[in-house]
N, C-alpha and C positions, 0 to 999 in steps of 0.2 A: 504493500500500500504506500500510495506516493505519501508523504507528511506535507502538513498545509506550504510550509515556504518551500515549496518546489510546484507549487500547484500553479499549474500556469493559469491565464484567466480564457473566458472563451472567445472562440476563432473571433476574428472583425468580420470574417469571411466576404473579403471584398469582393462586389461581383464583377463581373467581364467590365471592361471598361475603366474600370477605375484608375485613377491615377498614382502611383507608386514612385516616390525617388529615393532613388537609390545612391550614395553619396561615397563612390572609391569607383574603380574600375579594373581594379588587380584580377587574381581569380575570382577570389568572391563576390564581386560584382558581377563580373562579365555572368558566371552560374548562375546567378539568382536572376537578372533578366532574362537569362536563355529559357529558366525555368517560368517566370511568369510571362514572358513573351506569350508561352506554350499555350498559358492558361488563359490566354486573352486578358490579359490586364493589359492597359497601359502603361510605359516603363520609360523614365525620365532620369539616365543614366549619368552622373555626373562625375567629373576629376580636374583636378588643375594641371596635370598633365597633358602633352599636346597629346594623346590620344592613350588608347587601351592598352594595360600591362608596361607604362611608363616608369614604374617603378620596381620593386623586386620580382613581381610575378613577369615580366618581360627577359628573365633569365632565358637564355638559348637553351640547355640543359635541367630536368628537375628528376631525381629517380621514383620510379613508381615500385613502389613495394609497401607491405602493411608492414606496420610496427608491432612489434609483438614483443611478450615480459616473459621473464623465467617461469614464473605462474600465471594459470590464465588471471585475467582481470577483466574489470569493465571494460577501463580504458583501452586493453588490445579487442577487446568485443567490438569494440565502437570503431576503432583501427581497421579490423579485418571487413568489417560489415560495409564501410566505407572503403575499400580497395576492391571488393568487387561490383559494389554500385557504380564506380569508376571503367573499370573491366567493360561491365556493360551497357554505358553511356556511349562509351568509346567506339563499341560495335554499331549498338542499334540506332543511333544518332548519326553514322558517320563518320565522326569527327576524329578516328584513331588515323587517317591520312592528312589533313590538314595541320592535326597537333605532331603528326611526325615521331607519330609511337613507334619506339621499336623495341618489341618484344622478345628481346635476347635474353633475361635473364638477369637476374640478380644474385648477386653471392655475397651472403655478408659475412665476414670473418669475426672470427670469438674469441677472445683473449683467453676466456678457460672454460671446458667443455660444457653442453646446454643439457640439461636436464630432459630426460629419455620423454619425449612426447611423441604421440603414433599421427599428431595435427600437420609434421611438419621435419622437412627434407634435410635433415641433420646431413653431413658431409667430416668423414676425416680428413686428414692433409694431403692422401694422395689424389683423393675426388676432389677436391676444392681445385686442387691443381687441371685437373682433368677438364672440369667441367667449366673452368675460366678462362683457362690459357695461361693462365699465372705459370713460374718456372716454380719448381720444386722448391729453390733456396730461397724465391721471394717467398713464398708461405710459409718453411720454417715445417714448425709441432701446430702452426693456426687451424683450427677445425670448422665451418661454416655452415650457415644455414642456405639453402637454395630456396630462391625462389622463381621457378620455372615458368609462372606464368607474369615475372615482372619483368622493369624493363626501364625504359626512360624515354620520356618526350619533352617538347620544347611549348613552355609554359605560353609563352607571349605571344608563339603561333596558336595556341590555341584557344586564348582569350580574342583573336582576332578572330577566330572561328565562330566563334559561340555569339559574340553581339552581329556578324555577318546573318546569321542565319536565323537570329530573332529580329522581330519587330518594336522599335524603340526609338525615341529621341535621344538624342546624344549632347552633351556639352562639357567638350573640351578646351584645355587653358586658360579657365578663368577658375579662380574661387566660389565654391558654391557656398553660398549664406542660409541657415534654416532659421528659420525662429515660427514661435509657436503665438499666433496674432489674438488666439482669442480661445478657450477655452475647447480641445476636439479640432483646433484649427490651422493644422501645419503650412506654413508656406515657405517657399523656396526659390531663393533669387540668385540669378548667376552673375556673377562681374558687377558693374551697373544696371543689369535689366529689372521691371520690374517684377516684384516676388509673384510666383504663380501658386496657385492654391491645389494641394497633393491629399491622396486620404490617409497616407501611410509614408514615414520616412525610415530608410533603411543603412544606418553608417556600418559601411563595409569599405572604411577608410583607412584601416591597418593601424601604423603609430601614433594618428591622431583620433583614431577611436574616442580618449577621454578628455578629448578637449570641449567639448560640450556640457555645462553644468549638470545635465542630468543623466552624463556618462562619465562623472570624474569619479565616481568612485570604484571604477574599474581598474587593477592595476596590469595594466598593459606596460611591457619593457621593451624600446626599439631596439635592433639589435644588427647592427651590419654586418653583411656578408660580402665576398668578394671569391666568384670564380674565374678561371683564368682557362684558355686554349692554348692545346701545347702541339708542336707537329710529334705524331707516334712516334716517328724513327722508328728501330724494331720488335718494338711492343708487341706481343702477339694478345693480351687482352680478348676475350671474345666476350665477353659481357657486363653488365657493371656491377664494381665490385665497392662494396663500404667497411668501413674500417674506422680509424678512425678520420679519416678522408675518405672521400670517394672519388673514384672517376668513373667516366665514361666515353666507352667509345666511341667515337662518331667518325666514320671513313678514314682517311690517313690522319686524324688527329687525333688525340685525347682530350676530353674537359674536365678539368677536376674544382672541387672543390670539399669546402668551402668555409672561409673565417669566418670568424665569429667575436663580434665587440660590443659588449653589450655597453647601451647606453651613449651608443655612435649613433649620431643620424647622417654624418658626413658618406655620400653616394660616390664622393671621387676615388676612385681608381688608385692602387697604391703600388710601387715599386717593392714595398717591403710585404704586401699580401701575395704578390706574386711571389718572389720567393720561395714564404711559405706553404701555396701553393705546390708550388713545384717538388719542394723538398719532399711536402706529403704521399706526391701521386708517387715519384720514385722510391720511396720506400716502400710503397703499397707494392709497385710491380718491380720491383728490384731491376729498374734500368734506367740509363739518361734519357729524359724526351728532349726534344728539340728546341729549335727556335718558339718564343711566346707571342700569340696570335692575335691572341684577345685578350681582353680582361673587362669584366662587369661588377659593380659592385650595383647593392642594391639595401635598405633596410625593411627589416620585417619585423613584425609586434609580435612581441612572446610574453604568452602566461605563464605563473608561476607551476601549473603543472600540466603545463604545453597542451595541454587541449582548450578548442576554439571556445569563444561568446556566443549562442546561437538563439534568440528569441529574446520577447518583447523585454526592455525595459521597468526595473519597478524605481520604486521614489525610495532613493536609499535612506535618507532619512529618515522616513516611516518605518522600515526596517530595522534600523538602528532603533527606534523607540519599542517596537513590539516584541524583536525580540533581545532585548538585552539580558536578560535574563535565561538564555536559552540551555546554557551553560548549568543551571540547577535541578535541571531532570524532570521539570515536570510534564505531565502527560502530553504526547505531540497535539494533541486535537484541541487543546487547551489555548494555543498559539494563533494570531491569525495569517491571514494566509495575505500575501506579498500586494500593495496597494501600486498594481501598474500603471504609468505611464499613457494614454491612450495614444495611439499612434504613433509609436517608434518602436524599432526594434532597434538591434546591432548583430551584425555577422563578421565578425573577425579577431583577431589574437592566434590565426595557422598557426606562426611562427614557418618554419620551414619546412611544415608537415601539410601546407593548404593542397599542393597536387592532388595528397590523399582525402584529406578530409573537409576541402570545400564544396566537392558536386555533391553529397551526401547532405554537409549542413544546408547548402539552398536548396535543395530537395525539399527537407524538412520543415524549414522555416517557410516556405511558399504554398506544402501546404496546409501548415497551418495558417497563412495570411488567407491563404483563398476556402479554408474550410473544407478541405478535400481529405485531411489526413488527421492523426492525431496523435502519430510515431516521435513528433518531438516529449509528449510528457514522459515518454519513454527513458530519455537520453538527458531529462532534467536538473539529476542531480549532477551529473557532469559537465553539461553543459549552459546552465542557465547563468546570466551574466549576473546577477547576484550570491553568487556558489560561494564567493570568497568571504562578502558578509556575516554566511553562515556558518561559516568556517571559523569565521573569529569569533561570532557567538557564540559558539560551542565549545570555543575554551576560555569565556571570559576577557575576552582582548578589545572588544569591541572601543573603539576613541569613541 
């Protein structure tokens, strides 16, 4: 049984037509238009970037594979369950040739051996080698998990995929402005236009997630990354492989990645991430790559327990009064349940897991906006963007 503060409130269940903005255009944007395109909403797509996947999710490179724990969990539940809703978007949508999926395979290397599960394609050192192309001495005693039906595609191509073949307004390079005019009453003005009137706003705007007074008390951490393309030279690689780096191969080059600084929002390019790029991928495959081709940096929003924000908004200060006291054990029903927001949601905090688990959350969240489904209270306690409130009331921390 859900307990009241996870209790979401019921659908708005906007009908066809309605107008919806949506405010980022990474993946999570691009998904949630493609999804309510579908559904006949209206869809008023916004970034201040000059167009879609301008910022981290316009990586050339992102690997697809599910995340999974030594023991099962929610969290790889929610993981796995999201890598084949991916899987098969990618099919029945099309869109696995335009994102440039290639389904070669994933090998991810173990620092020390995985716990006997029958879910999942354990590999010794000589099969890791085998099935990667890696050289015996770059592997070492390393032992791996395969995952044979993953792979990797190019994010940016596929965010241009996804608003291509939905129906939607677009506004890029300006600043989108929201403010709330009247009670129930969102509007949304781009650059100097005037503000236009939406039934529903949806911030799927990554680092700036909590820059909006009734999303500051999400703790979103920006976190830069920076991959680099390298020429193969005589790599034989045949799939990609993770570690504590990853690469990937892509025709006569490699792309690896990828840093990590949290609390960068600086997107320029660095001589010293390259580098450490490099350093990485060659250790991983125990050879020199080549000359350096590219380099992208990009930041991305991470939670503190790396799964995404995914549904409506509550008034966290109402929370903080109701349940302060949560932390003393008394009976859950006793509690009231979460004073939402009307008309906004938020989709975002991927961090560098959005490939897997953004077509999943705008799945969910669309339809719940449209009244079609009811699978997010499902995924509540994980993912509801007041989780962390709850968290601190239940050990007494609450400010």
């Amino acid at each position: 049984m859900t307990p009241p503060w996870f209790e979401l409130p019921p659908s708005p269940s906007l009908p066809e037509q309605s107008r919806i903005a949506i405010i980022g255009a990474g993946l999570a944007g691009c998904w949630l238009a493609f999804e309510l395109s579908r559904r006949g909403r209206r869809v008023l797509l916004c970034d201040q970037g000059a167009g879609p996947a301008s910022a981290a999710s316009g990586n050339p490179a992102g690997v697809v594979k599910p995340f999974v724990t030594r023991d099962a969990s929610r969290a790889e539940a929610f993981h796995c369950q999201a890598f084949e809703h991916l899987l098969a978007r990618l099919e029945q949508d099309a869109l696995a040739t335009p994102a440039r999926f290639h389904a070669c395979g994933v090998m991810q290397l173990l620092a020390k051996p995985w716990p006997s599960r029958t879910d999942l394609d354990t590999c010794t050192s000589a099969e890791v080698a085998q099935r990667s192309g890696l050289s015996a001495e770059a592997v070492g005693e390393a032992s791996g998990l395969f995952f044979k039906r993953g792979g990797w595609l190019d994010p940016g191509a596929l965010c241009r995929a996804l608003i291509e073949t939905a129906t939607l307004t677009t506004h890029f390079g300006k600043p989108a402005t929201i403010a709330l005019q009247a009670e129930h009453d969102w509007h949304v003005s781009i650059g100097d236009n005037t503000p236009e009137r939406v039934e529903h706003v949806v911030l799927a705007n990554g680092a700036a997630l909590h820059e909006l007074s009734a999303t500051a008390h999400l703790p979103v951490t920006p976190a830069r990354g920076q991959l680099d393309r390298f020429e193969r030279n005589q790599c034989q690689v045949s799939c990609v492989v993770t570690g504590l780096h990853w690469v990937v191969p892509d025709g006569d080059t490699l792309i690896a990645g990828s840093t990590y600084q949290r609390d960068d929002i600086d997107p320029t390019t660095r001589v010293s991430d390259q580098q450490l790029n490099r350093n990485g991928v060659e250790h991983l495959v125990g050879q020199k790559t080549g000359k350096a081709l590219e380099s992208r940096a990009g930041v991305r929003a991470t939670t503190p327990d790396r799964l995404p924000f995914v549904g409506p908004v509550c008034d966290a200060g109402i929370a903080r009064r109701d349940w302060a006291d949560l932390h003393r054990g008394r009976a859950a029903e006793t509690y009231a349940r979460p004073s939402y927001i009307d008309g906004l949601s938020v989709l975002g905090g991927f961090g560098s897991r959005g490939i897997i688990t953004a077509p999943l959350s705008a799945h969910l969240l669309a339809d719940w906006l449209c009244g079609t489904g009811s699978i997010l209270q499902t995924w509540a306690p994980e993912l509801a963007p007041h989780r962390f409130i709850v968290k601190a009331a239940r050990k007494g921390r609450l400010a």
